[in-house]
Rosetta silent file (secondary structure, phi, psi, omega in degrees, C-alpha in Angstrom):
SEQUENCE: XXXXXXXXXXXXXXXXXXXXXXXXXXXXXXXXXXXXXXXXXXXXXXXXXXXXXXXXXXXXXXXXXXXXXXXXXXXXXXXXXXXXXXXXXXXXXXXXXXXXXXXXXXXXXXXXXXXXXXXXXXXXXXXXXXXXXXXXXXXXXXXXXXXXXXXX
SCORE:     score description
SCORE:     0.000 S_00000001
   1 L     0.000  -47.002 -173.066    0.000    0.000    0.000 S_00000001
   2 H   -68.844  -36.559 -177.163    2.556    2.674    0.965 S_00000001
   3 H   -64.283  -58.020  168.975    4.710    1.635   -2.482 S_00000001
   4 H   -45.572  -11.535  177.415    1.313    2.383   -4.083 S_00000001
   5 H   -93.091  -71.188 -144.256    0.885    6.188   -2.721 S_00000001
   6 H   -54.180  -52.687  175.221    4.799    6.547   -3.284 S_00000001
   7 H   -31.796  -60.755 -172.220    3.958    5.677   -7.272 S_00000001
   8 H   -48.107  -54.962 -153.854    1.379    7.959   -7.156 S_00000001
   9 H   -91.477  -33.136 -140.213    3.411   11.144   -5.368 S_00000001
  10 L   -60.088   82.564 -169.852    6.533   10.173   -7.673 S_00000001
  11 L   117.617   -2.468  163.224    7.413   13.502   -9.616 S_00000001
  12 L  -102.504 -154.079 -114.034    5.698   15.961   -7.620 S_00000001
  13 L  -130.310  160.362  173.364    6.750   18.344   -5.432 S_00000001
  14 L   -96.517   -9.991  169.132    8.279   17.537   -1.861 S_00000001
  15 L   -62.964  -27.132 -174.501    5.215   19.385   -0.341 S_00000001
  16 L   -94.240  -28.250  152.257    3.105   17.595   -2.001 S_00000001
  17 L   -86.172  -21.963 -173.081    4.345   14.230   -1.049 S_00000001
  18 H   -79.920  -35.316 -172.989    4.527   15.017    2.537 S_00000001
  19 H   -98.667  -18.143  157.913    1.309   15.827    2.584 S_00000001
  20 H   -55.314  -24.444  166.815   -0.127   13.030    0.910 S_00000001
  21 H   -67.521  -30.887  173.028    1.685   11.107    3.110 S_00000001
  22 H   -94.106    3.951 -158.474    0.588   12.227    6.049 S_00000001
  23 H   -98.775  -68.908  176.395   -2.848   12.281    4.606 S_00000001
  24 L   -89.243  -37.407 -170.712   -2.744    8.367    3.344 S_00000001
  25 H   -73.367  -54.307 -173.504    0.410    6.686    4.650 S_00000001
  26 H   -46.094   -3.820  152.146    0.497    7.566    8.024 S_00000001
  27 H   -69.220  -64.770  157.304   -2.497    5.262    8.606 S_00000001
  28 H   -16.410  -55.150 -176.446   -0.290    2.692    7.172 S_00000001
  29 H   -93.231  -26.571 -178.112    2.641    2.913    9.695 S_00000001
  30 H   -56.619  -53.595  170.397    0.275    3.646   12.412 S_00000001
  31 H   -43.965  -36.527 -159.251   -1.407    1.026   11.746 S_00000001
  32 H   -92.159  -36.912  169.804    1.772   -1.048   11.025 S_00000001
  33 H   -68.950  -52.354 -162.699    3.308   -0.508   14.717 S_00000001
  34 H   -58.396  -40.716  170.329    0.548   -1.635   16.348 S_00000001
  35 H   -39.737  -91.268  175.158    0.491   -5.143   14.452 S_00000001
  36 H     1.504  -54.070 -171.790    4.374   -5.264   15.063 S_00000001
  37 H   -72.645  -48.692 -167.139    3.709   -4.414   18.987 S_00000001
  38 H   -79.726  -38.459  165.338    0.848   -7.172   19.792 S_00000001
  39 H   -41.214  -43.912  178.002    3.338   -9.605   17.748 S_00000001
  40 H   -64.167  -72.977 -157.413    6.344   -9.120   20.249 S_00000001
  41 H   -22.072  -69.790 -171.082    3.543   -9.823   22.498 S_00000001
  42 L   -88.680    7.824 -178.230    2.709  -13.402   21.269 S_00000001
  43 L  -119.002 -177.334 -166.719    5.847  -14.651   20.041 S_00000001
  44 L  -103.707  119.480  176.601    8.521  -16.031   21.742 S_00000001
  45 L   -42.028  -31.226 -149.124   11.318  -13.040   22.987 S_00000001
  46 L  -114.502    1.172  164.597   14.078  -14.842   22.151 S_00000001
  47 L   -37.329  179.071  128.067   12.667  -16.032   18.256 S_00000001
  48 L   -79.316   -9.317 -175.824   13.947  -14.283   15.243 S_00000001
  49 L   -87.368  -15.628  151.119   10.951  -12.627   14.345 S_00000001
  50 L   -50.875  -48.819  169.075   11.048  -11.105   17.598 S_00000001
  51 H   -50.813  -66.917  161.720   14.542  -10.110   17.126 S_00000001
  52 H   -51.168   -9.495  169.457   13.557   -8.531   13.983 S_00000001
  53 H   -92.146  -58.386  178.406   10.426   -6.722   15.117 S_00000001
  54 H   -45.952  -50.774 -161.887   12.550   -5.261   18.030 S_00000001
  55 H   -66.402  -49.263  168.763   15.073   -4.194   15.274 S_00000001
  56 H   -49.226  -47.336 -176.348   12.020   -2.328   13.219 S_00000001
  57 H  -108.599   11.432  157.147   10.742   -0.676   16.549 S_00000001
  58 L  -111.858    1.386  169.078   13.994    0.888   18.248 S_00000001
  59 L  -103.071   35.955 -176.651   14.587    2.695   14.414 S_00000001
  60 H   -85.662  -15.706 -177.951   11.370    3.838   13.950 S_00000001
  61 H   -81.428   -2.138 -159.945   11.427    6.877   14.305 S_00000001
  62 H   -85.376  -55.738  162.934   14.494    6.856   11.439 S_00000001
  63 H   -28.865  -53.687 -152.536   11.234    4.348    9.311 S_00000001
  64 L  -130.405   24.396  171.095    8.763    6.629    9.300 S_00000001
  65 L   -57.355  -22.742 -146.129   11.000   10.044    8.806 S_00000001
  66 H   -93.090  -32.030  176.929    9.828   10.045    5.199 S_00000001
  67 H   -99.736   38.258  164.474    6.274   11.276    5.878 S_00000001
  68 H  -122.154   -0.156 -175.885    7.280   14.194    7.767 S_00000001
  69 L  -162.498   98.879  176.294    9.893   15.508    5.116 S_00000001
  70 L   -98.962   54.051  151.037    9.172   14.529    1.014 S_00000001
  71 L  -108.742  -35.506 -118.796   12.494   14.950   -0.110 S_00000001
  72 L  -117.602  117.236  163.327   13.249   11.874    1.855 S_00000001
  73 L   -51.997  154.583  165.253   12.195    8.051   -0.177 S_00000001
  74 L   -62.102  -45.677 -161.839   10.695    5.318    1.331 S_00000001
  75 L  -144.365  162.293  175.400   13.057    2.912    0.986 S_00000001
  76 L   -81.249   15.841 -174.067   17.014    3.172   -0.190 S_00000001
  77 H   -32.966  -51.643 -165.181   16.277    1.614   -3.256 S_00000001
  78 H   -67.458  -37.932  161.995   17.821    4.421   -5.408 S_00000001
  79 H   -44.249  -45.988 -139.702   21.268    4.513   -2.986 S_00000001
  80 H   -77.171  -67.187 -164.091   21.401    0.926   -3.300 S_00000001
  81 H   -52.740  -42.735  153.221   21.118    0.616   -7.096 S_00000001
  82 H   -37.858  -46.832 -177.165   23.823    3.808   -7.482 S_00000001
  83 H   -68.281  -41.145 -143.428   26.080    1.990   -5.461 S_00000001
  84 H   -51.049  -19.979  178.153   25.464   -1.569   -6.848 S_00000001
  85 H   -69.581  -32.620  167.313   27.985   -0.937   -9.133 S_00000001
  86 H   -64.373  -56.689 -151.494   30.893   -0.100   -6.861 S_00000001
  87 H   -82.647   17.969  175.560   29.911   -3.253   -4.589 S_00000001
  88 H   -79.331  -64.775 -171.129   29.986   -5.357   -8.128 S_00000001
  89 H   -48.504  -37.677 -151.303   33.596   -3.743   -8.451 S_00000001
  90 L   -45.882  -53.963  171.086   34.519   -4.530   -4.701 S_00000001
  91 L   -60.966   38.415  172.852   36.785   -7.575   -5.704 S_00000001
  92 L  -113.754  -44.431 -166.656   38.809   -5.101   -7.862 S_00000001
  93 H   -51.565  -53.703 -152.837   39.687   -2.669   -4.760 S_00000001
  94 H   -69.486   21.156  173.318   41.527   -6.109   -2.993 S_00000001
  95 H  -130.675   16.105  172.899   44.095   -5.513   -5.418 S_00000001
  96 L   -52.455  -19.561  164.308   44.641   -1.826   -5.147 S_00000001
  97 L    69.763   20.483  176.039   48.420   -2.922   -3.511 S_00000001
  98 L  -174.143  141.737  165.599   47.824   -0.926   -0.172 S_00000001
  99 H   -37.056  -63.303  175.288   45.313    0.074    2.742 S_00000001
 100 H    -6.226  -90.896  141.762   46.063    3.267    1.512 S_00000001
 101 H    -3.682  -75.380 -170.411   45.447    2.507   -2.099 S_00000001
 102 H   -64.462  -36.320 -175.577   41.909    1.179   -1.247 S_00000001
 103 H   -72.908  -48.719  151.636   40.835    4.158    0.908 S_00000001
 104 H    -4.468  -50.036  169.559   42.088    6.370   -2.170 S_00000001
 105 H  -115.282   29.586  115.564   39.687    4.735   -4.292 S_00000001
 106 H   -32.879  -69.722 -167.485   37.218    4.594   -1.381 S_00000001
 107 H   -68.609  -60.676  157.207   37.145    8.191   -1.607 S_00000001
 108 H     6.239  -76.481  171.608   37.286    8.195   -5.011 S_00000001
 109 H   -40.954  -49.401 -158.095   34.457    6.114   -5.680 S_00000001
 110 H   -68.524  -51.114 -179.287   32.599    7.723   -2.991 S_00000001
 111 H   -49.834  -56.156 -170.366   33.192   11.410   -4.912 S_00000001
 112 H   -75.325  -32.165  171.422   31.967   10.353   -8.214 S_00000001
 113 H   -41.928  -72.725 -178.338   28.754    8.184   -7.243 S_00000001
 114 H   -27.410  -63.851  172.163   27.669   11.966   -5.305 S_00000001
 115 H   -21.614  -67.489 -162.991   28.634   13.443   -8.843 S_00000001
 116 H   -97.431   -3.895  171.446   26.156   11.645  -10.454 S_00000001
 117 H  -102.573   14.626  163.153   23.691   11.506   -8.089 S_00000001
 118 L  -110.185   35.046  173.983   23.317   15.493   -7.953 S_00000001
 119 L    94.522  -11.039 -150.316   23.601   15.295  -11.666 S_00000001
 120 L  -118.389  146.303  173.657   26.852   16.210  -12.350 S_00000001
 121 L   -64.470   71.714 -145.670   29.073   15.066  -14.778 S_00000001
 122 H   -36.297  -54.474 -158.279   31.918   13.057  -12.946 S_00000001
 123 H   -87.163    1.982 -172.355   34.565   13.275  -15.663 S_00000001
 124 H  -105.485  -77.877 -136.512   33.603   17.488  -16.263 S_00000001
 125 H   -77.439  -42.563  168.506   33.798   17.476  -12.350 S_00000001
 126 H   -62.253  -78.974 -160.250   37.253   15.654  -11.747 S_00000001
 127 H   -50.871  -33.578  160.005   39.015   17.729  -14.829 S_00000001
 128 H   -86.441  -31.130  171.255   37.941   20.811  -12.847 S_00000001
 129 H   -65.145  -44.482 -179.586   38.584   19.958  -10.002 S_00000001
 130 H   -58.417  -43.441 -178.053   42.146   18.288  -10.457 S_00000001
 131 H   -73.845  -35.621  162.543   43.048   21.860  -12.850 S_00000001
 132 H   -39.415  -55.730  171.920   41.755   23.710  -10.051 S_00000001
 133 H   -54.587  -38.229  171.048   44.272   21.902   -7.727 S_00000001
 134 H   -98.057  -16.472  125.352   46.573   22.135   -9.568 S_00000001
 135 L   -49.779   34.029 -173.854   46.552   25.909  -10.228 S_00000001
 136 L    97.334  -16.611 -175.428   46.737   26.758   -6.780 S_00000001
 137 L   -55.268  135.627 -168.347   43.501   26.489   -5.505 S_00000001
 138 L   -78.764  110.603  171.747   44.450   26.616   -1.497 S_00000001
 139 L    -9.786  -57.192 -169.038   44.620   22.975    0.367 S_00000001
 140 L   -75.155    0.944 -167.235   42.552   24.453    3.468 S_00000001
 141 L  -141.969   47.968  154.152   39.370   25.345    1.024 S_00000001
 142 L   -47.506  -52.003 -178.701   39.288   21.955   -0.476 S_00000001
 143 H   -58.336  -35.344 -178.275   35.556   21.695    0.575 S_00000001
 144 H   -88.139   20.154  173.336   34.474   24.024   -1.734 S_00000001
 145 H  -104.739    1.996  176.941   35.478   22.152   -4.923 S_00000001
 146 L   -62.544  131.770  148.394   33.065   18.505   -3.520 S_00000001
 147 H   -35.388  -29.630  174.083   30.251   18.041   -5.883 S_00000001
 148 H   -71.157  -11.786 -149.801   27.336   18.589   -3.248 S_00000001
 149 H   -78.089  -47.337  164.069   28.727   21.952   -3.188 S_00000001
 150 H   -78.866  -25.191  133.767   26.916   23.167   -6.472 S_00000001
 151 L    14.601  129.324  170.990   24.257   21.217   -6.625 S_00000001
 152 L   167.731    0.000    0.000   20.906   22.850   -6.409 S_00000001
């Protein structure tokens, strides 16, 4: 049900999902603790589905962030699938020939996925940035050449 509102809201506005959301979902999660709570009830504490309800209901308030602020997704679907490609990659890093080395292309990695997920053209965004560096741009004002910085 809640994936079905989210369809719906997909492409509008973030005002405009928050308040549908509080309009239609939050009946949903409201709805959704209280099952959850009379289940710990009736199950055995020391199950996994116990384990796993308790795991649901000490984040919850982190769960049900998204229909108080619609910028925010339901689920991490879109992070996931951005990433999947790095953790596809991951057996490439264990040859990188150094801790170092891997946190290098840690960061790396880490820079361009942001790149593209504000939009920005990784290989545009490195070539300025690197010519920046290397004309001088000053070491302590580093921050203002990250990708999040323009973004908007």
């Amino acid at each position: 049900m809640l994936y079905a509102i989210e369809d719906e809201v997909r492409g509008s506005t973030a005002e405009h999902r928050r308040l549908q959301r509080s309009e239609r979902s939050r009946i949903i999660i409201e709805d959704l603790k209280l099952y959850l709570d009379g289940r710990l009830r009736q199950i055995s504490a020391k199950s996994k589905l116990a384990e796993a309800i308790r795991y649901a209901t000490t984040r919850w308030a982190g769960l049900v962030h998204f229909i108080d602020d619609g910028r925010i997704e339901l689920d991490t679907n879109t992070v996931e699938r951005s990433i999947r490609p790095l953790a596809l990659n991951r057996k490439n890093a264990l040859f990188v020939g150094s801790d170092e080395g891997g946190n290098n292309w840690a960061v790396i990695a880490t820079l361009i996925e942001n790149c593209k997920l504000g939009g920005i053209n990784p290989h545009d965004w490195l070539t300025q940035t690197l010519s920046a560096l290397a004309n001088g741009h000053p070491a302590n004002r580093v921050h203002e050449l990250m990708p999040w910085i323009n973004v908007g």
